[in-house]
C-alpha positions as CSV (number, residue, x, y, z in Angstrom):
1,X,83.0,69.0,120.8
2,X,80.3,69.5,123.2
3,X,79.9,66.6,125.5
4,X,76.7,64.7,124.8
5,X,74.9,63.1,127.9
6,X,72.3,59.9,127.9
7,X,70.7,59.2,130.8
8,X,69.9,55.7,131.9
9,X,66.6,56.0,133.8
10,X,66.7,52.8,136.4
11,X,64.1,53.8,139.0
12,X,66.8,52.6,142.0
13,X,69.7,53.6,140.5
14,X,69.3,56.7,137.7
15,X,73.0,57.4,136.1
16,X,74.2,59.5,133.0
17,X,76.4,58.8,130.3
18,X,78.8,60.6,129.3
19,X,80.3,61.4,126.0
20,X,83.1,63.4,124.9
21,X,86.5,64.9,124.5
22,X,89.1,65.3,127.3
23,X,86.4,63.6,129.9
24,X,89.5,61.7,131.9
25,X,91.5,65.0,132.5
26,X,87.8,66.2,134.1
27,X,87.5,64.5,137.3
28,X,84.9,67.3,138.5
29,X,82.3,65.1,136.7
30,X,83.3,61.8,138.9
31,X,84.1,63.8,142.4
32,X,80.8,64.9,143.0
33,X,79.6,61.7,143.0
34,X,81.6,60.3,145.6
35,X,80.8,59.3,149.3
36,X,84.4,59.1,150.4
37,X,87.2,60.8,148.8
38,X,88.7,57.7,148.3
39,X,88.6,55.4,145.2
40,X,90.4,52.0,144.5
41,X,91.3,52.8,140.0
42,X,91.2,48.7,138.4
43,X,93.1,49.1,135.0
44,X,94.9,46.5,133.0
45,X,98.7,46.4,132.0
46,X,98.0,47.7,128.3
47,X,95.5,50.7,129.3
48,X,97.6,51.9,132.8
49,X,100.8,53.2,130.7
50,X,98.4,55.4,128.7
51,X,95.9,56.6,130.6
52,X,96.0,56.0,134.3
53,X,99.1,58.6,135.3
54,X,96.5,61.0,133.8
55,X,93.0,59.9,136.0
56,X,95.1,59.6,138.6
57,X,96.7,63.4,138.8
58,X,93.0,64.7,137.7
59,X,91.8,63.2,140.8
60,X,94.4,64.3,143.1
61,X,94.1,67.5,141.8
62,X,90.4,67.4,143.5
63,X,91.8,66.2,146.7
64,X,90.7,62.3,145.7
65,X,93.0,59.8,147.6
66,X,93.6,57.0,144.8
67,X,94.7,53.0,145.1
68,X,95.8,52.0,141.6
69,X,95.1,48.2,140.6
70,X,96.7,46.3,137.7
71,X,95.9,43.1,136.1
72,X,97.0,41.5,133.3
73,X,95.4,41.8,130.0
74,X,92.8,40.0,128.3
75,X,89.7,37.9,128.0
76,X,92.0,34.8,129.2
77,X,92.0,36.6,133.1
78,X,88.6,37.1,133.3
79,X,88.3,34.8,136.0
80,X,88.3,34.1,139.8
81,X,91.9,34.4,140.1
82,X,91.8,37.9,138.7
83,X,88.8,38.9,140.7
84,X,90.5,37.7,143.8
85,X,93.4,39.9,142.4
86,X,91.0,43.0,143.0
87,X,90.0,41.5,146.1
88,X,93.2,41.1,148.1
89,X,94.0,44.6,147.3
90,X,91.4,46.2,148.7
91,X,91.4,44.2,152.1
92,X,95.1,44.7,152.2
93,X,94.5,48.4,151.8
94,X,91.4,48.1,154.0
95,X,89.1,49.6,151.1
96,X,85.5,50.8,153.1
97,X,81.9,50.4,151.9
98,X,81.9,54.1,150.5
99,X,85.2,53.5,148.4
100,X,84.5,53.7,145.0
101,X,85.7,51.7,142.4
102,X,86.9,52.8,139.0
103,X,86.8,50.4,135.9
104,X,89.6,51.7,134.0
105,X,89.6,49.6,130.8
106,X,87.4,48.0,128.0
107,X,84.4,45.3,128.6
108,X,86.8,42.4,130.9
109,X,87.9,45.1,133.2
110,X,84.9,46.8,133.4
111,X,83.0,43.4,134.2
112,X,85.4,42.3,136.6
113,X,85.4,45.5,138.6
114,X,81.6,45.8,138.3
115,X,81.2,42.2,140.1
116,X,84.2,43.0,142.6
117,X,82.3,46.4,143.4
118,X,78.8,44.1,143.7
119,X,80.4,41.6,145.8
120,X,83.0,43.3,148.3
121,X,81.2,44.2,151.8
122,X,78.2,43.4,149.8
123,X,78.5,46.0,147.7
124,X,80.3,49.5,147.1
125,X,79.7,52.2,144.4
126,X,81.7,51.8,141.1
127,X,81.9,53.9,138.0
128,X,82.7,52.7,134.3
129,X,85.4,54.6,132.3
130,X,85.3,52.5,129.0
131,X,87.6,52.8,127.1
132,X,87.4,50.4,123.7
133,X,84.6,50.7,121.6
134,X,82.7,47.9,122.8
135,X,82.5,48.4,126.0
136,X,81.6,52.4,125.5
137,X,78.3,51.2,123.4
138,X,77.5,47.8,125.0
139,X,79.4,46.3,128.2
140,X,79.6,49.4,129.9
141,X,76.3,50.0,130.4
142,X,73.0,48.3,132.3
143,X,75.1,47.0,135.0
144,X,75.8,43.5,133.7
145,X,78.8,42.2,135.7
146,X,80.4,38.9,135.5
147,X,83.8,36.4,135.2
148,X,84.3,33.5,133.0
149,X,84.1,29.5,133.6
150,X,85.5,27.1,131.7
151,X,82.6,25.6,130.7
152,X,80.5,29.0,130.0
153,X,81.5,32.5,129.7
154,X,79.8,35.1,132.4
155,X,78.3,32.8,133.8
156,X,79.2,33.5,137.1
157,X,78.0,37.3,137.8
158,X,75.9,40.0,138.9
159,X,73.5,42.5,137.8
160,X,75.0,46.0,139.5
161,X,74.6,49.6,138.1
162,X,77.3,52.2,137.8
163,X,77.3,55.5,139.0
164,X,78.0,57.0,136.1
165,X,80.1,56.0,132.9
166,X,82.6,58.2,131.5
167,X,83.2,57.7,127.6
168,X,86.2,59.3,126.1
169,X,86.8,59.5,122.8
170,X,89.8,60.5,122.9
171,X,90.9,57.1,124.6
172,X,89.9,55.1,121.0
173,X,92.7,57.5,119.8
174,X,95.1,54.4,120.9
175,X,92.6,51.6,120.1
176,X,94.3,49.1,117.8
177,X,92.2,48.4,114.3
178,X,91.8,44.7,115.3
179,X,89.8,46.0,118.6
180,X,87.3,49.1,117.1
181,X,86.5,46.7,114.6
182,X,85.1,44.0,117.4
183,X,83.3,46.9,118.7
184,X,81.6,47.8,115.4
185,X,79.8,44.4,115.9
186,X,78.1,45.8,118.9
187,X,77.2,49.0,116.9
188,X,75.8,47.2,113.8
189,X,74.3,44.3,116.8
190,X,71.9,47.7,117.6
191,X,70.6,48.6,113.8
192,X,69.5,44.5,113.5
193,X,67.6,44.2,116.5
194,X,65.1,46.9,116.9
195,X,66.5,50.3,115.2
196,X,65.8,50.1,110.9
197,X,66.9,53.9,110.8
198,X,70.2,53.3,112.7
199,X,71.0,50.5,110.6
200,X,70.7,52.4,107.4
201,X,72.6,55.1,108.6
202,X,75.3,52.7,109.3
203,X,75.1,51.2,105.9
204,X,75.9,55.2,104.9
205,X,78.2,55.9,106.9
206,X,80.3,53.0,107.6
207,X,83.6,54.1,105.5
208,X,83.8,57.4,107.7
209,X,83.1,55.7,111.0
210,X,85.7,53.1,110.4
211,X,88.2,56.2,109.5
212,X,87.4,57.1,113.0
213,X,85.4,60.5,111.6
214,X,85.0,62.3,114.9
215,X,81.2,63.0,114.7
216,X,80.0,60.2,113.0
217,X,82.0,58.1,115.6
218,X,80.3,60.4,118.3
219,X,77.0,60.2,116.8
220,X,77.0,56.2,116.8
221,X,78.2,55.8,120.2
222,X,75.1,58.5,121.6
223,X,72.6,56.4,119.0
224,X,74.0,52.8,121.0
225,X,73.8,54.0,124.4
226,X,70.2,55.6,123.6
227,X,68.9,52.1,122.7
228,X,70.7,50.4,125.2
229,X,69.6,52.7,128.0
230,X,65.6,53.0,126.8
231,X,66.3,48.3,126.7
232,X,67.7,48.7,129.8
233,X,65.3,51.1,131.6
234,X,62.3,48.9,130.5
235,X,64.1,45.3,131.4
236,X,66.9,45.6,133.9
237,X,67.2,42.0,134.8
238,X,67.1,40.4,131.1
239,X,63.5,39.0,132.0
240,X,62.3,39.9,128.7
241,X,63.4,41.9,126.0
242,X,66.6,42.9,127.1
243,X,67.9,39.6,126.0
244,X,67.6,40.9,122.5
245,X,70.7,42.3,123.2
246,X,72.3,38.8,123.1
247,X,71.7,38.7,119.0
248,X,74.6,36.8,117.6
249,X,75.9,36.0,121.2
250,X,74.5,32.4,121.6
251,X,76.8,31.4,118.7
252,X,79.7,33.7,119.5
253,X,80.1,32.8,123.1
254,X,80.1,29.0,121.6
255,X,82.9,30.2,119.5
256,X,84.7,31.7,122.2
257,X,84.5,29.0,124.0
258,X,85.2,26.3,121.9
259,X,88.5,28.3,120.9
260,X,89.3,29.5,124.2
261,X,88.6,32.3,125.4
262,X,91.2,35.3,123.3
263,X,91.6,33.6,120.7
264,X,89.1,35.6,119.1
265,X,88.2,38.9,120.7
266,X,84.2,38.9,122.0
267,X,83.2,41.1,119.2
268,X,84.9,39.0,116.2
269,X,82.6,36.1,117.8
270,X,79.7,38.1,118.3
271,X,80.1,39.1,114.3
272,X,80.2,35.9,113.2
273,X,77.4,35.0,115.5
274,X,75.4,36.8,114.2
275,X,75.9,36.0,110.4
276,X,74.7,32.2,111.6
277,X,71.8,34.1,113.5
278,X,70.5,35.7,110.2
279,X,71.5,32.1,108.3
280,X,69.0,30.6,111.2
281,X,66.2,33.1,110.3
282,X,66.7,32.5,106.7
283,X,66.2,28.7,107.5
284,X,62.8,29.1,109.2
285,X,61.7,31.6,106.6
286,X,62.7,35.5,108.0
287,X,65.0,36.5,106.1
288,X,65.7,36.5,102.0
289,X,69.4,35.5,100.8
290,X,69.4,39.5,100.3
291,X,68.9,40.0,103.6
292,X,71.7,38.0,104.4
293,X,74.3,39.4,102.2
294,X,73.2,43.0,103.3
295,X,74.1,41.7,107.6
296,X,77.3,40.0,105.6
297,X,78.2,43.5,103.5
298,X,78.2,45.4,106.6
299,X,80.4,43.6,109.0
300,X,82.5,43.2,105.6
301,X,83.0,46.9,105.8
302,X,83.6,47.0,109.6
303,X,86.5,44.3,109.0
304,X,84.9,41.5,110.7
305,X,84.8,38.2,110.6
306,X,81.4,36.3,108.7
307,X,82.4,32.6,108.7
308,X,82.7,30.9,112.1
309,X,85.6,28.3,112.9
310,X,84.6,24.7,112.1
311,X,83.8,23.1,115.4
312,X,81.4,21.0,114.9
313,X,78.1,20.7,114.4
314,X,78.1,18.6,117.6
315,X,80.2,20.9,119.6
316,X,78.3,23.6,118.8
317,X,75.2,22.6,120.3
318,X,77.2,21.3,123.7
319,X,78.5,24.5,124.0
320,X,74.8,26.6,123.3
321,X,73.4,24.6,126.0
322,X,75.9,26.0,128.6
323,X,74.3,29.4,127.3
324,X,72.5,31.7,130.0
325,X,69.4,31.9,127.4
326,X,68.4,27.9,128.0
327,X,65.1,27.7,129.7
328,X,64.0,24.2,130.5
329,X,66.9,22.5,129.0
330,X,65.9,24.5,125.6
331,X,67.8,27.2,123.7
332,X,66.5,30.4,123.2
333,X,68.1,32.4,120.4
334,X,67.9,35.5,119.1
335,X,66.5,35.6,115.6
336,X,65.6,37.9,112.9
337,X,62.0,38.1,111.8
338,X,63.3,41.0,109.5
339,X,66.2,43.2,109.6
340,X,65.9,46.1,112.0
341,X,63.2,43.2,114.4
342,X,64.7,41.1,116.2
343,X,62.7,38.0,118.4
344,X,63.3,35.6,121.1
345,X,62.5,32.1,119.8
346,X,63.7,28.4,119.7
347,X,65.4,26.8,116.8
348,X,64.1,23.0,115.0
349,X,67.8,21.3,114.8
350,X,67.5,21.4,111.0
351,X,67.6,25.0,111.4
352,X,70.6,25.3,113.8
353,X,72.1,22.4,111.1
354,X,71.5,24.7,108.2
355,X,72.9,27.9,109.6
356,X,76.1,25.8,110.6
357,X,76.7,24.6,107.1
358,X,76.4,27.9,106.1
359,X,78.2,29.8,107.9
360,X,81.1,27.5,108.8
361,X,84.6,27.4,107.1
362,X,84.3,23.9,106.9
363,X,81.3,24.2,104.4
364,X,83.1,27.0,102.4
């Protein structure tokens, strides 16, 4: 497979994607873009036993001095104390400005790192090596870094662009089922919002791309990160449409929260989010029942969760106000004025009330 490359066209900070076969055992692609010959590799306890041995000797190999950092796994560490984690290794190995650091890992590692690399002498170079689906179409890239609070998740954060990001496929080789489906939710997020072709492709191809058919898994990824990088290019700092990128979030990072953070993974919440986004536009008059059932049939198909956990109606709207999206004390959500458009827009409570009763287990 030939690698495939998207560039991300930032005017301060340009960077490529990369997609491909074999791209961790190819450090040639990262050592050129070095300052130092020196990098600080942040991994998790899960992804270092299969994969970091490997970066490491492909670096070496290029005369690349490596410091290997590992945290423990999962959304539930995505916080200060893991951050600080990052931190006292590199002062205790007296890390420099022009040490760069490596994001080893999926979407919580590669925020982490991102936001230790932002914040440590005010900032050092960093590059993403994804490796879970999510975070190869969506966290990965547009230099969105950030940790968890209890009372809102990345809400504490920076925005802070890679160097490059390195996307393996051969890494989603390991990926359990449970975790490429929470990426599919990204994937599909892409079709809704702005991309009607994509999302009938999708609708085509779903059975193969859950199989994990090599070029149709290929082909999605490269059709993600081309949307996300054109978003990106044109709205770097979320001050427009780049928030359109948060369809199905403002309800999902309630859900997270209100659960605790793992107890669903970001892209089952995101999923179900965005079932009681499309109930929303139903309410104010978007979207058919057809509609619905077609966003419902295709996260179906990616194994995904479509009714959201019965918080309350209450709790919910707590929870939503903590979201970055509030503007003036009022919510902004992401809504559906047809599948394939997606809008930034405010909610009448009967709306957010009917989407609820929808799309909650407690109404089923």
């Amino acid at each position: 497979m030939m690698t495939r490359v998207v560039h991300v066209d930032i005017a301060h900070a340009p960077y490529d994607i990369l997609i491909g076969r074999d791209l961790l055992s190819q450090a040639e692609k990262i050592s050129g873009l070095l300052p130092q010959s020196r990098v600080a590799i942040v991994t998790n306890t899960t992804i270092a036993p299969l994969y970091l041995a490997g970066l490491v000797e492909s670096l070496q190999a290029q005369g690349i001095q490596c410091q290997q950092i590992i945290l423990p796994d999962g959304e539930k560490y995505k916080t200060w104390e893991s951050l600080n984690l990052i931190m006292d290794a590199l002062l205790t190995e007296r890390a420099e400005r022009k040490t760069t650091l490596i994001a080893l890992g999926g979407g919580v590692i590669g925020d982490m790192t991102g936001f230790a690399a932002a914040i440590y002498q005010r900032g050092v170079p960093f590059i993403q090596i994804p490796t879970t689906l999510l975070a190869q179409v969506d966290s990965s890239v547009g230099g969105k870094t950030a940790i968890n609070h209890p009372l809102g998740k990345n809400m504490i954060g920076a925005f802070y662009q890679p160097r490059l990001v390195l996307a393996d496929l051969d890494s989603l080789s390991t990926l359990p089922d449970r975790e490429f489906s929470a990426g599919m939710a990204e994937v599909i997020k892409y079709g809704l919002i702005d991309d009607p072709d994509f999302l009938l492709w999708l609708e085509d191809n779903i059975d193969g791309i859950m199989a994990r058919e090599e070029q149709l898994l290929a082909e999605a990824i490269e059709r993600c990160c081309q949307n996300k990088a054109r978003i990106v290019a044109a709205d770097e700092k979320e001050t427009g449409q780049r928030a359109l990128l948060n369809l199905g979030h403002t309800f999902g990072h309630a859900i997270e929260a209100g659960l605790g953070y793992g107890a669903w993974l970001h892209g089952e919440a995101v999923a179900a989010g965005m079932v009681l986004a499309a109930y929303a536009s139903q309410a104010i008059g978007h979207l058919s029942a057809q509609d619905v059932e077609r966003v419902i049939v295709l996260l179906q198909k990616a194994r995904l969760p479509v009714v959201s956990p019965a918080l309350g109606g209450e709790r919910y709207k707590a929870l939503m106000a903590q979201d970055k999206k509030v503007d003036a004390g009022r919510i902004k959500f992401i809504l559906l004025r047809q599948l394939g458009e997606a809008y930034i827009g405010e909610l009448p409570e009967s709306a957010i009330d009917a989407a609820l009763l929808a799309g909650c287990e407690a109404a089923r």
